[in-house]
N, C-alpha and C positions, 0 to 999 in steps of 0.2 A: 504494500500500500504506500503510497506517495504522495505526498500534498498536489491537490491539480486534479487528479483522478476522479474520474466519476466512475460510481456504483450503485445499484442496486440492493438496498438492504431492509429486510424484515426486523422490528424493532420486539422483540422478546420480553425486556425489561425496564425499568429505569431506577436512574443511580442515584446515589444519596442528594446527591447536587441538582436530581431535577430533567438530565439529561436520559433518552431516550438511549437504549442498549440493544444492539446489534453484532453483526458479526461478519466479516471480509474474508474469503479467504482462510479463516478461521482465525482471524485477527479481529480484536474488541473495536467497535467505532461507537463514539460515543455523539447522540443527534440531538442537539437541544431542538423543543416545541413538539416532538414527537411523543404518541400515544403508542401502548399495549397492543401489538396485534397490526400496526399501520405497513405498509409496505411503503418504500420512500425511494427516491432517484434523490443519489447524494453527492456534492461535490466532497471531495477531502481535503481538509483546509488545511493540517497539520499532521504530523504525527510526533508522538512525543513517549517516550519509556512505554516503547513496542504498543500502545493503542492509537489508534485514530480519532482525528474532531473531526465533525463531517458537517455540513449544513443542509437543508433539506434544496434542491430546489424543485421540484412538486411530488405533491403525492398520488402515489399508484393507485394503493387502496387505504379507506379509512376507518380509522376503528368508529364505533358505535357513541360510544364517550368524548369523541369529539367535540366543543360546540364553537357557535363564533367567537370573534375577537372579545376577549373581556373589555381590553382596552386599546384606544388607536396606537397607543407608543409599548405596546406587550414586544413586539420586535425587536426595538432598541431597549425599550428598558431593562436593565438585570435584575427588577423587583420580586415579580410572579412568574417563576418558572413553571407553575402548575396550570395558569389560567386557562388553560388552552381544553384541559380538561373539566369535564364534570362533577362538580363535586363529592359524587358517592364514589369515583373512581381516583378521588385523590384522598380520599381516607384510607380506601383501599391500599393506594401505592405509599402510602405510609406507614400501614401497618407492615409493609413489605418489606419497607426500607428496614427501619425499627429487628422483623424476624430475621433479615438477612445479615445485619451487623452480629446479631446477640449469636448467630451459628456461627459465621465464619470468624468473627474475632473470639466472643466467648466460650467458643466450641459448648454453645448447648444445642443438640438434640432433640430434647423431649419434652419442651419447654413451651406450652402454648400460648402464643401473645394473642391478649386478645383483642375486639374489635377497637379501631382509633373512636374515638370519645369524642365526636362531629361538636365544631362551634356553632352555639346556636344564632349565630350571623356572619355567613362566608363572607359579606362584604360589608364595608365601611365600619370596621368592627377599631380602626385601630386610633388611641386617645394621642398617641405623639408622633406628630410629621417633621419630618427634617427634610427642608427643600436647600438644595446648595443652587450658587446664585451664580450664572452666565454670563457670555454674550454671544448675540447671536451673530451669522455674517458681516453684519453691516455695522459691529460693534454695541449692539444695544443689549442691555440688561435682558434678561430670559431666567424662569423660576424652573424647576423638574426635579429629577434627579437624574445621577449619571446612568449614562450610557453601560451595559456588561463590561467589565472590565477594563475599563476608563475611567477618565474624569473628567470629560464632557456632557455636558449638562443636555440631555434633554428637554425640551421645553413641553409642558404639560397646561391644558388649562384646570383639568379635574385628574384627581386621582380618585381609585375607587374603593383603597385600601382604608381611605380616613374618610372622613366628615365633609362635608361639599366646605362649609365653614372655614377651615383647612386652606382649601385651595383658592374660598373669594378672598381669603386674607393676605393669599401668595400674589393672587392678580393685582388687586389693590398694589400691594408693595412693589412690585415692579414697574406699574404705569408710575408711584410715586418717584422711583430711582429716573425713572426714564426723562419725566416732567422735569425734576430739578437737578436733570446732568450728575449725579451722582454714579460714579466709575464703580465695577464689580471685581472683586481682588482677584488678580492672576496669581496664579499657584509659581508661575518660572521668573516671574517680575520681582515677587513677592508686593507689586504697589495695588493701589485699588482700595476701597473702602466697604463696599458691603458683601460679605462672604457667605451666610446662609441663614433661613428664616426659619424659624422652631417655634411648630404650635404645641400646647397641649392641653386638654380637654378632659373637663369633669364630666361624664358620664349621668354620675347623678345629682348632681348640685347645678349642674351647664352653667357651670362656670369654665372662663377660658382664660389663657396666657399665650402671648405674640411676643419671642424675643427674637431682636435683632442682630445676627453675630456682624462687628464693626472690626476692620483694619486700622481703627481711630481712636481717640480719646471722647468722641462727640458724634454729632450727625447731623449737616444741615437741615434745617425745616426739619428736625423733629419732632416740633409741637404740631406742624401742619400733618407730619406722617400717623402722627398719631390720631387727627381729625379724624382721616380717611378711611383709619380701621373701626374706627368708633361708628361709622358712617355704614357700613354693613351690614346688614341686614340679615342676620341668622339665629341660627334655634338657641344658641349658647351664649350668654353676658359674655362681655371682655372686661373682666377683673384685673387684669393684670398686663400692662404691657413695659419693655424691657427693653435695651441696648446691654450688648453684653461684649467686653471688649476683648478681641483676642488678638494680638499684634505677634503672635509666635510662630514661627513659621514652620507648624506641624501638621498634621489633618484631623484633631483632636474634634468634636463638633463645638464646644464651648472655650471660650477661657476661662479664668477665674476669678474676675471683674466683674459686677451687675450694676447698671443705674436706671431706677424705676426710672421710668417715664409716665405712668397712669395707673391709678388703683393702688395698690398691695404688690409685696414680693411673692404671693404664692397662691396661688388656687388650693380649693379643700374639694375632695371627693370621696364619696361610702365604699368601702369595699366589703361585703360579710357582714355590715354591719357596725364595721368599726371608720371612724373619722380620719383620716389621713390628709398631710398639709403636701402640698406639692411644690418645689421651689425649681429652678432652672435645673440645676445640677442632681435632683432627687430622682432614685429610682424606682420607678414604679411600672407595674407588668404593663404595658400597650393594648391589651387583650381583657376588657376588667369583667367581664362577662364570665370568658371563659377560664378565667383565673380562680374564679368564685368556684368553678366547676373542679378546677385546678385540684386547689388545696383540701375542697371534701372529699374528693378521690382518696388526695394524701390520708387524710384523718380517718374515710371509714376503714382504709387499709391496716393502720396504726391501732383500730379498735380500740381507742384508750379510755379507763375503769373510772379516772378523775382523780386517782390518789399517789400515782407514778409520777418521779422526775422525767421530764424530756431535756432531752439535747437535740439543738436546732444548728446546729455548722452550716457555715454560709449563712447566716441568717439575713443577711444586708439591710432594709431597714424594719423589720420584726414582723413583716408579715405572716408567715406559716406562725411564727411564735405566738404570736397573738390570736391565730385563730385556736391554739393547740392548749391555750391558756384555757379556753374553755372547759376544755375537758381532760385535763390534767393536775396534779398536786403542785409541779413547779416545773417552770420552762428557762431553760438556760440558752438563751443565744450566742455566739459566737461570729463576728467578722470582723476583717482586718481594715475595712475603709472605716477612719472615723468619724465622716459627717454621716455615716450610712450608722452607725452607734448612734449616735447623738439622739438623728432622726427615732431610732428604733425606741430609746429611752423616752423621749417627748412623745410617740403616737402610745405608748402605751401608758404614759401620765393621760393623755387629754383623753382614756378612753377606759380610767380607770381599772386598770387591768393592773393587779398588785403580786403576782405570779408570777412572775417573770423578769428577769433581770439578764442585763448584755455586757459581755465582756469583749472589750478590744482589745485585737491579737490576730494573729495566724492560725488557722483550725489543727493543724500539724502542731504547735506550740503551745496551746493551749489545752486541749484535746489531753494528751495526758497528765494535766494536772487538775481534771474533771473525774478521774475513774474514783475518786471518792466518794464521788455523789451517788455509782450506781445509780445511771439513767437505764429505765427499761426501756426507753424507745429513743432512736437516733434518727432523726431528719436529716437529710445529707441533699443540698440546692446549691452546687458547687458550680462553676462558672463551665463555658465552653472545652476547656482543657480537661474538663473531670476533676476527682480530689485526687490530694496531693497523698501519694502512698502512704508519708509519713502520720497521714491522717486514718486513714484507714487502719494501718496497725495500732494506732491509738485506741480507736472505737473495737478492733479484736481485744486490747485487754482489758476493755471493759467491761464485755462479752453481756449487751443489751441484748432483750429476747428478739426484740425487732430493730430491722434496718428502714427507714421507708427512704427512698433513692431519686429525688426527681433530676431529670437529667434535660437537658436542652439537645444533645450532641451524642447519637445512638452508639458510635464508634468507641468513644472515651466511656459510657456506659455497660457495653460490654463488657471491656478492660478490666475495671473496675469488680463489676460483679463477678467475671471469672476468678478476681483472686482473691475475693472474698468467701466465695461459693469456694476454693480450696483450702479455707481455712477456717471451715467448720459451721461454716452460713448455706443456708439451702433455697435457692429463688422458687418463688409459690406461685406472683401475679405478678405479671408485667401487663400497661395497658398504657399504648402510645396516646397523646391526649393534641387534638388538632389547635393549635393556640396560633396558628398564623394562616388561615386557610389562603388558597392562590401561591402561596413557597411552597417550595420544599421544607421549611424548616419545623419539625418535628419534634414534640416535648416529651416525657415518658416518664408512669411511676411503676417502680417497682416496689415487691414486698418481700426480704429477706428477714426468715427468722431462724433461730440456732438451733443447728442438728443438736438430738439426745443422743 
């Protein structure tokens, strides 16, 4: 196979990234936009450690799960790799994903995953957009996001992933950049002044925050920018709007600068039940629907009596903790960002929850100078990389009767549970849970508890 080549290939699979799987020759070619069952005429665009990138240019035959375009920029944008398909058939292909990590990395066998856990809204589900800011040919300001594997900006009027809200606030700010000649920061220049727009949205308070990320100390006519947003017409108050300065020449999406411009520093929104404050820099799920859905999974798995210690590692700012406070004796958090501490201590003061308390540290670090407590149950919500092994041996001499495992990143998941599954832990329920529907990207809880 050769870059330049065209072939014909039937697409069998697809791969954790989204890409449709086939086979040349008996060499792997990997087809982005491609369904289950499609038969496709491909150029070969590359090849790279003996597999093929292929692109479609038309299809032979189509699978059934096919439907049209979700959205006009699905082509260029690297957002939704799944859009292309059907909703029941991308739950599908993620519980696939999900079964085929947990075999071939964690060599389980006999281990039934079961069905993905559908969001109950495929679209416009998600509360934070991050639009990075352009120009177009003719040098004018343009909103999107980039291009697949770029960093060229798209230019979008609506996306469908967020709130229309979202995106009248991206329009606005553009026509504003455009009206008062305000320059868009080039990445190779480093010059330029508006670099990208950051909404995010309370769900259920609809209340909202609009920060501006600045190459500056200021922003001309900011009090006029800020008119324009006030000036739109949607479902959600603007409580909050923001300049946020980042003059460093990283691809970070914030710096570490705020200067209100209108309202409050921080929108509040309910999750489960509990009050949480949201500031620029604060982590909070994108997904709060199905987040809700999320952490009952965690908790009916966990089955907890209400009189056991819990340990939460990773706990970032105390969400599973606080939901686990419920029905627990005592919840012990753990993580090592400490605004993400701070946060977690102040939403369980404003939300009266006196169970629980958060230690800043390293989950590896801290983790064995907790086997005193004998927690019966370990929450383990550890980042894209998985935990840190030296955590994991932690939690072994602890030896809690249960593990509950949420994982973001099926690969690092398997990992994980194979070496704990050989050291004396037994996986019972695995159930991939859909928290980004239109991605590929796929959340998962597991339920490990200790062989007799």
């Amino acid at each position: 196979m050769q870059a330049g080549e065209k072939a014909v290939v039937t697409i069998t699979g697809i791969a954790a990234g989204g890409d449709g799987v086939g086979r040349i020759d008996g060499m792997v070619v990997f087809v982005p936009g491609t369904c289950r069952g499609e038969t496709a005429e491909i150029v070969v665009e590359y090849v790279k450690s003996g597999c093929g990138y292929g692109r479609v240019l038309r299809l032979l035959e189509t699978a059934p799960c096919r439907r049209a375009d979700f959205c006009t920029a699905t082509k260029e944008c690297g957002g939704c790799q799944l859009a292309h398909m059907a909703y029941s058939e991308q739950l599908s292909v993620k519980r696939q994903i999900v079964a085929d990590a947990i075999e071939r990395i964690g060599g389980f066998t006999d281990i039934e995953v079961r069905q993905t856990l559908a969001a109950p809204c495929p679209e416009r589900y998600r509360n934070k957009m991050v639009f990075p800011l352009g120009t177009d040919k003719k040098g004018q300001p343009v909103g999107g996001f980039y291009a697949a594997g770029s960093h060229r900006v798209i230019p979008l009027s609506d996306c469908r992933q967020g709130d229309v809200a979202a995106s009248a606030w991206l329009s606005e700010t553009v026509s504003f950049l455009r009206e008062n000649n305000i320059s868009v920061y080039n990445e190779e220049s480093r010059r330029g002044v508006a670099r990208r727009l950051f909404v995010r949205l309370a769900e259920k308070t609809r209340e909202a925050m609009v920060v501006l990320t600045v190459n500056a100390d200021s922003l001309r006519q900011k009090e006029a920018w800020v008119e324009r947003l006030l000036s739109v017409k949607t479902d959600y108050k603007l409580t909050s709007v923001m300049l946020n300065i980042h003059k460093e020449a990283n691809n970070l999406l914030l710096g570490n600068t705020n200067k209100l411009l209108f309202g409050r520093e921080y929108i509040e929104d309910v999750l489960g039940g509990f009050s949480f404050r949201i500031s620029p820099h604060s982590f909070y799920q994108i997904n709060r629907a199905q987040t809700e859905a999320l952490y009952q999974t965690a908790l009916d798995l966990a089955e907890l009596s209400g009189g056991e210690t819990v340990l939460d590692l990773y706990c970032g700012i105390g969400t599973i903790s606080l939901f686990a406070a419920r029905h627990a004796g005592r919840v012990i958090g753990v993580e090592v960002v400490p605004q993400a501490i701070e946060n977690a201590k102040e939403n369980a003061e404003r939300n009266g929850v006196l169970n629980a308390e958060f230690l800043l540290g390293k989950a590896e670090e801290i983790a064995p100078e907790l086997k005193k407590e004998n927690p019966a149950v370990v929450f383990l919500d550890p980042p894209r990389k998985g935990a840190d092994k030296k955590a994991l041996e932690a939690i072994l001499t602890m030896a809690p009767e249960k593990i509950v495992y949420i994982s973001c990143n099926p690969a690092t998941l398997a990992r994980d549970l194979k070496f704990l599954c050989g050291e004396g832990y037994r996986l019972k329920t695995l159930i991939p849970v859909d928290m980004f529907p239109n991605t590929s990207h796929v959340e998962s809880v597991a339920l490990l508890t200790l062989s007799n």
